[in-house]
LUMLOMI-272738 format. One record per residue (C-alpha): x, y, z. Coordinates in steps of 0.1 Angstrom, whole numbers. Layout:
<pts>
<pt px="X" py="Y" pz="Z"/>
...
</pts>
This chain:
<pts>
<pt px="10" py="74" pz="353"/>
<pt px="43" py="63" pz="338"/>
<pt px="69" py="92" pz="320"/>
<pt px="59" py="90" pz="282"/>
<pt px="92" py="73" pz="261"/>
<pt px="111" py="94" pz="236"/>
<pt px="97" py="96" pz="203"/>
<pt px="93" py="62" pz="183"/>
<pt px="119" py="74" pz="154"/>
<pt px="152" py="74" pz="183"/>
<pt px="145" py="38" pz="194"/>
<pt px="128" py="20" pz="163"/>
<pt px="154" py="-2" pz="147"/>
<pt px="154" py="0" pz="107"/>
<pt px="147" py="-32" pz="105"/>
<pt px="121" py="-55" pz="116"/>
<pt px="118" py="-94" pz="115"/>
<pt px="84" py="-102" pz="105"/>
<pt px="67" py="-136" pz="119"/>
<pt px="33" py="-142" pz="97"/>
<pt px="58" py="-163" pz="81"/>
<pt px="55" py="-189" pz="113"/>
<pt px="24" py="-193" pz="105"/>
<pt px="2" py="-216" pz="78"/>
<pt px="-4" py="-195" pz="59"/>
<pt px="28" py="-192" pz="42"/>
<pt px="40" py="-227" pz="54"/>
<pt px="33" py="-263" pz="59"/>
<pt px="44" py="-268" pz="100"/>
<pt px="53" py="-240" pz="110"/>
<pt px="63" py="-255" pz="142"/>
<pt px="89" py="-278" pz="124"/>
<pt px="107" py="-245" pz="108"/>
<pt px="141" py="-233" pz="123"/>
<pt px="130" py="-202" pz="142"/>
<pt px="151" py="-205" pz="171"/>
<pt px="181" py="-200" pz="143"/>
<pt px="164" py="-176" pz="123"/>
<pt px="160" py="-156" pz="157"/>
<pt px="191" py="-163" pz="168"/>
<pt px="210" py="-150" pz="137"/>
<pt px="193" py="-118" pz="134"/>
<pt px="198" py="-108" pz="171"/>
<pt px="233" py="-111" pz="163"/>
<pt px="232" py="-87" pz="132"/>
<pt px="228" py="-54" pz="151"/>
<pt px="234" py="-41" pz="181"/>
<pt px="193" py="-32" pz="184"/>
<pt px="168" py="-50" pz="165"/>
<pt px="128" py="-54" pz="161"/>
<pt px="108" py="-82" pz="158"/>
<pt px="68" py="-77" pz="140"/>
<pt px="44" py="-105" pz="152"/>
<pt px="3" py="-108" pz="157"/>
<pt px="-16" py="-133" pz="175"/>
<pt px="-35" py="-134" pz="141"/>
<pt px="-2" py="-151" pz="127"/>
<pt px="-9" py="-189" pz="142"/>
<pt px="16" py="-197" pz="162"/>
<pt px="37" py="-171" pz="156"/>
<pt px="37" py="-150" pz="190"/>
<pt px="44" py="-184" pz="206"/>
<pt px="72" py="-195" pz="186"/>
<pt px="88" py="-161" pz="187"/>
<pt px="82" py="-161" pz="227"/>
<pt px="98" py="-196" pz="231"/>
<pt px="129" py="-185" pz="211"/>
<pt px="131" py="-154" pz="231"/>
<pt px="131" py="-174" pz="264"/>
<pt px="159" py="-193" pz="254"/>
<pt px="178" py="-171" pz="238"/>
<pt px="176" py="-147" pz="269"/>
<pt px="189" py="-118" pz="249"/>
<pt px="188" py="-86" pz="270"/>
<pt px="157" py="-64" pz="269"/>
<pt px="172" py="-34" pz="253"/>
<pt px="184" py="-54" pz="225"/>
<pt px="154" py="-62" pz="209"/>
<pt px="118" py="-42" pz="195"/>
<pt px="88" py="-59" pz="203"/>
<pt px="60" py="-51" pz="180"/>
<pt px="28" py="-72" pz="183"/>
<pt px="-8" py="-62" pz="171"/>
<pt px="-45" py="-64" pz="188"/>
<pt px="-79" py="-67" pz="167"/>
<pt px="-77" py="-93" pz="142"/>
<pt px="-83" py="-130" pz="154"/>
<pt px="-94" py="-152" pz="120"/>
<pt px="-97" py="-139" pz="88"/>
<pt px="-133" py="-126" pz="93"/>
<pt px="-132" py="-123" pz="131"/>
<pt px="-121" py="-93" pz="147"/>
<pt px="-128" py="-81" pz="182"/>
<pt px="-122" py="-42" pz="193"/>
<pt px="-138" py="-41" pz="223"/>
<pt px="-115" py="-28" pz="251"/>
<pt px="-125" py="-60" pz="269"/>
<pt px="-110" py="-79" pz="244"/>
<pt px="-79" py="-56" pz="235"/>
<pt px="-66" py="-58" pz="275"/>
<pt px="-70" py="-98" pz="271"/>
<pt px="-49" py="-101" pz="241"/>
<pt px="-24" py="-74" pz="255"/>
<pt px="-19" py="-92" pz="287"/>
<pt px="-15" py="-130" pz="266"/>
<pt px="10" py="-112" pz="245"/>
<pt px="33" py="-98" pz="272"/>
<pt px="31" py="-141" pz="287"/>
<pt px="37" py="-152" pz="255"/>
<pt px="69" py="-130" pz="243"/>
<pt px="78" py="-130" pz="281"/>
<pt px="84" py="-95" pz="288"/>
<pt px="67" py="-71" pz="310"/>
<pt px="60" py="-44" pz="281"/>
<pt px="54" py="-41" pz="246"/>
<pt px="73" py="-19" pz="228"/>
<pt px="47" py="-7" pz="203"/>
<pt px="13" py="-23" pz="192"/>
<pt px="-10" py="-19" pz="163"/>
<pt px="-45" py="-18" pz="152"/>
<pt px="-50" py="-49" pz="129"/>
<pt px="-62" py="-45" pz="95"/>
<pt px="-83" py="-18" pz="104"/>
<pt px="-98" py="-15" pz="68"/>
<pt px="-123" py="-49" pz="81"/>
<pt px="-140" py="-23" pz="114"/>
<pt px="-157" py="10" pz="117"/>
<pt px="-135" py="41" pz="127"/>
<pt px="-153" py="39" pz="154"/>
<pt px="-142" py="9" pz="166"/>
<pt px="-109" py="18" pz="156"/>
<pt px="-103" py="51" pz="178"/>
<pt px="-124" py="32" pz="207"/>
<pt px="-92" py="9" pz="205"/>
<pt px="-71" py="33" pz="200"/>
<pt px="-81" py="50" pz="229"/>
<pt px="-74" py="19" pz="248"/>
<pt px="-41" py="14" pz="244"/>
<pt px="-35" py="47" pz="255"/>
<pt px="-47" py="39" pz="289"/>
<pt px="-25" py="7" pz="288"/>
<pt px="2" py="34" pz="275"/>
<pt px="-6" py="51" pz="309"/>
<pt px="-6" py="18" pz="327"/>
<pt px="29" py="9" pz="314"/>
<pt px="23" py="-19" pz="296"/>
<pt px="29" py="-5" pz="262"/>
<pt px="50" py="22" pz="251"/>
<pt px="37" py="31" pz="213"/>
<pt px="5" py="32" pz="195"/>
<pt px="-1" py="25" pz="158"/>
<pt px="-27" py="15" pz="133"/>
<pt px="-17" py="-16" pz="102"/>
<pt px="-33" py="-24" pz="71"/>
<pt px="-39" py="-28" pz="33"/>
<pt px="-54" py="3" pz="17"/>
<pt px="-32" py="36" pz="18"/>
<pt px="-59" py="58" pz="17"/>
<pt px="-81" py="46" pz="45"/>
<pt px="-49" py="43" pz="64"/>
<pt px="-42" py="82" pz="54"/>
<pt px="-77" py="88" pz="61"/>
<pt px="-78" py="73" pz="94"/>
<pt px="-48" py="86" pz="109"/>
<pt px="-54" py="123" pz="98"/>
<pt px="-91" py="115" pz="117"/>
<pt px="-74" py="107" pz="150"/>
<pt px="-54" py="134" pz="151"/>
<pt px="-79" py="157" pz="143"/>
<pt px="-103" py="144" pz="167"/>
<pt px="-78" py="134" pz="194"/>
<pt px="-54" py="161" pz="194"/>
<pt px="-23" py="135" pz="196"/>
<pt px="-10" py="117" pz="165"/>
<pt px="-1" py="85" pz="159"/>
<pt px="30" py="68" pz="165"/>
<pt px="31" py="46" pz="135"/>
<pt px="13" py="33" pz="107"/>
<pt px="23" py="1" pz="91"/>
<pt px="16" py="-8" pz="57"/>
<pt px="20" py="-39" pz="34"/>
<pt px="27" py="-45" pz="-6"/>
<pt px="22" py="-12" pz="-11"/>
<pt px="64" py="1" pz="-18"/>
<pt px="72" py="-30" pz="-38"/>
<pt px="84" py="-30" pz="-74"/>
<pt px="53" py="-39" pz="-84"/>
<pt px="31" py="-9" pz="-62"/>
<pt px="47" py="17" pz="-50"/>
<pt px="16" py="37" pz="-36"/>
<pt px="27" py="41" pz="0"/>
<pt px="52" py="69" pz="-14"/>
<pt px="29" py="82" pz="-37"/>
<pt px="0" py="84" pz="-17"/>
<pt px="6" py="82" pz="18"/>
<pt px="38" py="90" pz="29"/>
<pt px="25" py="130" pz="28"/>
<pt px="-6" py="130" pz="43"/>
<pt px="0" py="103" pz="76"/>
<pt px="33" py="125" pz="83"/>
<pt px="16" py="160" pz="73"/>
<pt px="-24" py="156" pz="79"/>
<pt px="-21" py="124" pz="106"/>
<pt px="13" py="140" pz="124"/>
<pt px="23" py="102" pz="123"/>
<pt px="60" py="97" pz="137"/>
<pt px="69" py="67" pz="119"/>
<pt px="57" py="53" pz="86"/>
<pt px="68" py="15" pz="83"/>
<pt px="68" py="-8" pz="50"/>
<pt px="62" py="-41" pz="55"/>
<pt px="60" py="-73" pz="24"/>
<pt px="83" py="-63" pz="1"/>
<pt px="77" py="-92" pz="-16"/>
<pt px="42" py="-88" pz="-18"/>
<pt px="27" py="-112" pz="6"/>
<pt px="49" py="-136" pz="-15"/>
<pt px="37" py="-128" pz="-52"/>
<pt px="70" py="-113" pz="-64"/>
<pt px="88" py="-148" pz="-59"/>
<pt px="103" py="-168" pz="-87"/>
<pt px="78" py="-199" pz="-74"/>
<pt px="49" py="-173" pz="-72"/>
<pt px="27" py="-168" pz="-41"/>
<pt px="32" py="-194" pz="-10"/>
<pt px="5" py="-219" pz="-3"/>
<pt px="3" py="-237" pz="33"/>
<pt px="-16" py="-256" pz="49"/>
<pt px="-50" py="-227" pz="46"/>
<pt px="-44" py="-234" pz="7"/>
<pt px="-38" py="-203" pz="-19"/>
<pt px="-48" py="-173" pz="7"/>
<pt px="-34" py="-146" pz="-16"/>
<pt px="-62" py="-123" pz="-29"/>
<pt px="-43" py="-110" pz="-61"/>
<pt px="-65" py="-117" pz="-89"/>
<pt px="-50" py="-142" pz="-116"/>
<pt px="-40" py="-109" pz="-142"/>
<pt px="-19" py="-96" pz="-116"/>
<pt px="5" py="-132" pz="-106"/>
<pt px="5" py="-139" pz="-144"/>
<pt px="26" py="-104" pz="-149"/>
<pt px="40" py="-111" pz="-121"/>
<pt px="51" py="-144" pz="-134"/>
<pt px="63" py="-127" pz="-167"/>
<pt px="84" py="-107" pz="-147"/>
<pt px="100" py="-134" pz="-130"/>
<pt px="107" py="-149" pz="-163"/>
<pt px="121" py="-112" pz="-170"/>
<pt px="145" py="-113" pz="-144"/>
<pt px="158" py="-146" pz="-150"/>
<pt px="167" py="-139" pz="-182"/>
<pt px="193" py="-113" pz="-171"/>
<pt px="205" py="-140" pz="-142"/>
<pt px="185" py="-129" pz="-117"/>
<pt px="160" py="-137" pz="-88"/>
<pt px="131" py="-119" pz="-88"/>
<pt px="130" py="-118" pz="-51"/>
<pt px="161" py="-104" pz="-48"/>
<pt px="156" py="-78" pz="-72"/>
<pt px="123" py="-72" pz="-53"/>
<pt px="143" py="-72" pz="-22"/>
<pt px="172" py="-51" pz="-24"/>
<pt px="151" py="-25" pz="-45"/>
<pt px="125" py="-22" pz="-19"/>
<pt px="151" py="-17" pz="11"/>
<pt px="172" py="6" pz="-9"/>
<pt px="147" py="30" pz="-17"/>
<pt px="122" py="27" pz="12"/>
<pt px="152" py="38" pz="33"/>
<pt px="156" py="68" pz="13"/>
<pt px="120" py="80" pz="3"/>
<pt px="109" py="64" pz="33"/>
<pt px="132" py="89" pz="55"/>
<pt px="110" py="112" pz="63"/>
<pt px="90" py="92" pz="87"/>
<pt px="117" py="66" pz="98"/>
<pt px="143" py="63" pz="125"/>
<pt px="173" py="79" pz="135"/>
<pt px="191" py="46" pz="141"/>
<pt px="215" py="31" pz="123"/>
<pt px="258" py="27" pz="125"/>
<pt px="270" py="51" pz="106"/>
<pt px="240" py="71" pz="99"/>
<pt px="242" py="98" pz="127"/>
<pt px="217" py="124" pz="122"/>
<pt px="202" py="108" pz="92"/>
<pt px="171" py="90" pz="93"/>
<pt px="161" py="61" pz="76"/>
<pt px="130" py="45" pz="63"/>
<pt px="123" py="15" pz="85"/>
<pt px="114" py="-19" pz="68"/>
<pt px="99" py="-56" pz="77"/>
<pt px="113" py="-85" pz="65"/>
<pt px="99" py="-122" pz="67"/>
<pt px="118" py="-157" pz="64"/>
<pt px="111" py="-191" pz="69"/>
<pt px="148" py="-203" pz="61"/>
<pt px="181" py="-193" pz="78"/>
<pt px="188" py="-188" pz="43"/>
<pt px="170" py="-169" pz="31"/>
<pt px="175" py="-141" pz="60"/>
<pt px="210" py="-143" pz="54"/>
<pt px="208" py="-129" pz="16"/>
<pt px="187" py="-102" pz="30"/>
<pt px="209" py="-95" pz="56"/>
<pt px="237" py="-92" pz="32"/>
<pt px="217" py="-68" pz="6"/>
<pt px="212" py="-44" pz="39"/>
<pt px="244" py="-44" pz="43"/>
<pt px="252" py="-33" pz="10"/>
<pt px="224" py="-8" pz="13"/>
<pt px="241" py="7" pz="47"/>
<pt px="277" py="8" pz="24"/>
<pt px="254" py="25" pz="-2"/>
<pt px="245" py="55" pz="21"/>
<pt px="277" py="59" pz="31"/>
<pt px="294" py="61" pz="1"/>
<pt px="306" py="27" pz="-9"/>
<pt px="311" py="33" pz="-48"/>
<pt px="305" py="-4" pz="-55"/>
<pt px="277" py="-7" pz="-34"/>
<pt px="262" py="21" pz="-51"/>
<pt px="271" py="7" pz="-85"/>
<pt px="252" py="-26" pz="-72"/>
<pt px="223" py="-3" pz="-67"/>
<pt px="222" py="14" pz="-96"/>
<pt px="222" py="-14" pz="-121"/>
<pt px="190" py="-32" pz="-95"/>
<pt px="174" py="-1" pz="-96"/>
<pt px="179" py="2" pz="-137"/>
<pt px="166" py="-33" pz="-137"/>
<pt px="135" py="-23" pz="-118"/>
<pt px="130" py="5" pz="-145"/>
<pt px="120" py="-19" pz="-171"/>
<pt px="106" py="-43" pz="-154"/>
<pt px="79" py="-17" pz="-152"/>
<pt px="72" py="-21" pz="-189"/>
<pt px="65" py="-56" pz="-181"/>
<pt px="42" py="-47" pz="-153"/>
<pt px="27" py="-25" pz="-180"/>
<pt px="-10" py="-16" pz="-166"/>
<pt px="-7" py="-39" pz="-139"/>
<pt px="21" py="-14" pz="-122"/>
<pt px="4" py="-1" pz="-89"/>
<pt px="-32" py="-24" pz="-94"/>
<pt px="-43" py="-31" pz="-59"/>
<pt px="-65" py="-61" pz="-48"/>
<pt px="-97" py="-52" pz="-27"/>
<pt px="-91" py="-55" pz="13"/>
<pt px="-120" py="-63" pz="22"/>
<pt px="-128" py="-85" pz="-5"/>
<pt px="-161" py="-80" pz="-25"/>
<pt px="-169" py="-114" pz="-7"/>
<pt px="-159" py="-102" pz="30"/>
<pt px="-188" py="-112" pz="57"/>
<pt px="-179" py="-104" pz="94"/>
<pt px="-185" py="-131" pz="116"/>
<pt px="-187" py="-138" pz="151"/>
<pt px="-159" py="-151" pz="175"/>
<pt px="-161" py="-186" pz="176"/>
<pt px="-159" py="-197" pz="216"/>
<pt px="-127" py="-220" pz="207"/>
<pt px="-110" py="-184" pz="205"/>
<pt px="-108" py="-183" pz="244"/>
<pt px="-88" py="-211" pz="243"/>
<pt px="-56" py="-216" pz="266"/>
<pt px="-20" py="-220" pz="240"/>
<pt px="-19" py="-256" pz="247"/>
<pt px="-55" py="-265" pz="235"/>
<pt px="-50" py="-240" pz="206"/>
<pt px="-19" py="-256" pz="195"/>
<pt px="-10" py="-291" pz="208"/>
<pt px="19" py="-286" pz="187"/>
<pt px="35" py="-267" pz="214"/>
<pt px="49" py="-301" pz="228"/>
<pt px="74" py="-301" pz="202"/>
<pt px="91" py="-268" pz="212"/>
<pt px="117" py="-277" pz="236"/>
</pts>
């Protein structure tokens, strides 16, 4: 039995690197993008920092892995955050069999010898059944030292609020973090409005964390990304066309709507997002912070957000231009919710209405190097 770690909001960094964007989903080869660089720059932008990753993102856990190994940063400079469940998009295995195997071919691929913190995937696709068997599980790897914190990720807010009140009430412990995506965006900002309270009240959640600012890509100037799994995004076409309108919108005052999307998001998760966020950040003593993940595919791109967190840590400290930066995004936001009009905080069904379980193909037990014979182009 190993000594349990300190509580998830005094080491969690405030903000994460997300990797579904290695993946193709989002791009064409994502073996040919410049992760090593992309890693390599945002190790070098704090002291501590987190990376977000899932073996259901492709390659993703192997890319980041490979970078990791040759970067060689140390251990206590990085957050490892990787996820079990969710293989293919209508294949998911909860089965603690399954859950030890994927934990153990994480911990080779990232090449360390513990996970910092590990999620439930999409848990809105299983039974809750199936979901506190896992959780359950991971508690005894807890025990076994191979992972430190427990969480639960997905779409809907309320199931997520749901299910985490559930496991506390059932299990007597709560959980250390729930994860949620494109729901604190400019577009949907339900994970304030609906769950912050009740995961950190009812579910006695530590650690609340807002992930796709963007919007799995929608709130982009170029609209949602297509790879080589063709248009995954299950937005229905009233929702990208306002979404369109308001990149129109934006452009008109000489602005990006990702960046608007961006630095809005960031600002105000780390605020409202407090409550349930992490102690750590320069400057920021005693003051917690919501905690955020970010995805890239271009060196880039992570440098412009890098730069608007900057300007949100000046903001909380009292930088009076900073703050003046804010106020006239934040401003902008305001009436871009006229745009949105009665398309502001429409959700898309997760399941879809045309979701049908399926089996785990055989192919799934795979080695890396069958899986992706791509892997002889990492060097």
């Amino acid at each position: 039995m190993t000594a349990r770690p300190p509580p998830l909001s005094q080491t969690l960094p405030p903000l994460l690197l997300g990797s579904a964007t290695f993946n193709s989903q989002y791009n064409k080869s994502p073996f040919n993008l410049p992760f090593t660089s992309i890693i390599r720059h945002f190790l070098s932008s704090s002291p501590k920092v987190g990376f977000d990753t899932s073996p259901y993102y492709g390659p993703a856990e192997i890319l980041l892995g490979h970078s990791l190994k040759l970067l060689s940063p140390p251990r206590n400079t990085y957050f490892l955050a990787t996820k079990i469940g969710r293989i293919a998009s209508s294949e998911f295995d909860y089965s603690p069999e399954w859950i030890r195997r994927s934990i153990n071919r994480s911990l080779t691929r990232l090449g360390v010898e513990k996970l910092d913190l590990v999620y439930c995937h999409d848990i809105e696709f299983v039974s809750f059944d199936e979901v506190i068997s896992a959780v359950n599980t991971l508690r005894e790897l807890r025990s076994e030292g191979k992972i430190d914190y427990i969480g639960i990720s997905g779409y809907p807010v309320d199931l997520l609020s749901q299910t985490a009140e559930k496991i506390y009430k059932i299990t007597g412990e709560g959980l250390d973090a729930v994860m949620s995506y494109s729901n604190y965006t400019i577009q949907n900002t339900r994970l304030a409005s609906n769950g912050l309270q009740r995961l950190t009240n009812g579910g006695k959640v530590e650690c609340v964390i807002n992930a796709s600012l963007l919007g799995m890509g929608l709130l982009r100037t170029q609209g949602v990304p297509v790879g080589d799994m063709g248009d995954f995004h299950p937005s229905s076409d009233g929702l990208r066309k306002v979404c369109s309108d308001a990149a129109g919108f934006v452009a008109s005052r000489g602005k990006k709507l990702e960046e608007v999307a961006y630095r809005w998001a960031l600002e105000n998760w780390a605020d409202e997002g407090g409550v349930a966020g992490t102690s750590i950040l320069p400057g920021e003593e005693g003051k917690k912070v919501g905690v955020s993940v970010i995805g890239v595919s271009y060196l880039e791109e992570l440098e412009s957000i890098l730069n608007t967190w900057e300007d949100v840590v000046k903001a909380r400290d009292g930088d009076t231009q900073a703050a003046g930066r804010r106020k006239e995004n934040d401003d902008l936001v305001e009436e871009l919710k006229g745009v949105f009009g009665e398309w502001y905080d429409d959700i898309w069904g997760s399941p879809g209405e045309d979701y049908v379980r399926e089996e785990v193909k055989p192919e799934r037990l795979l080695d890396d190097e069958e899986l992706w014979p791509e892997m002889k182009l990492l060097k």
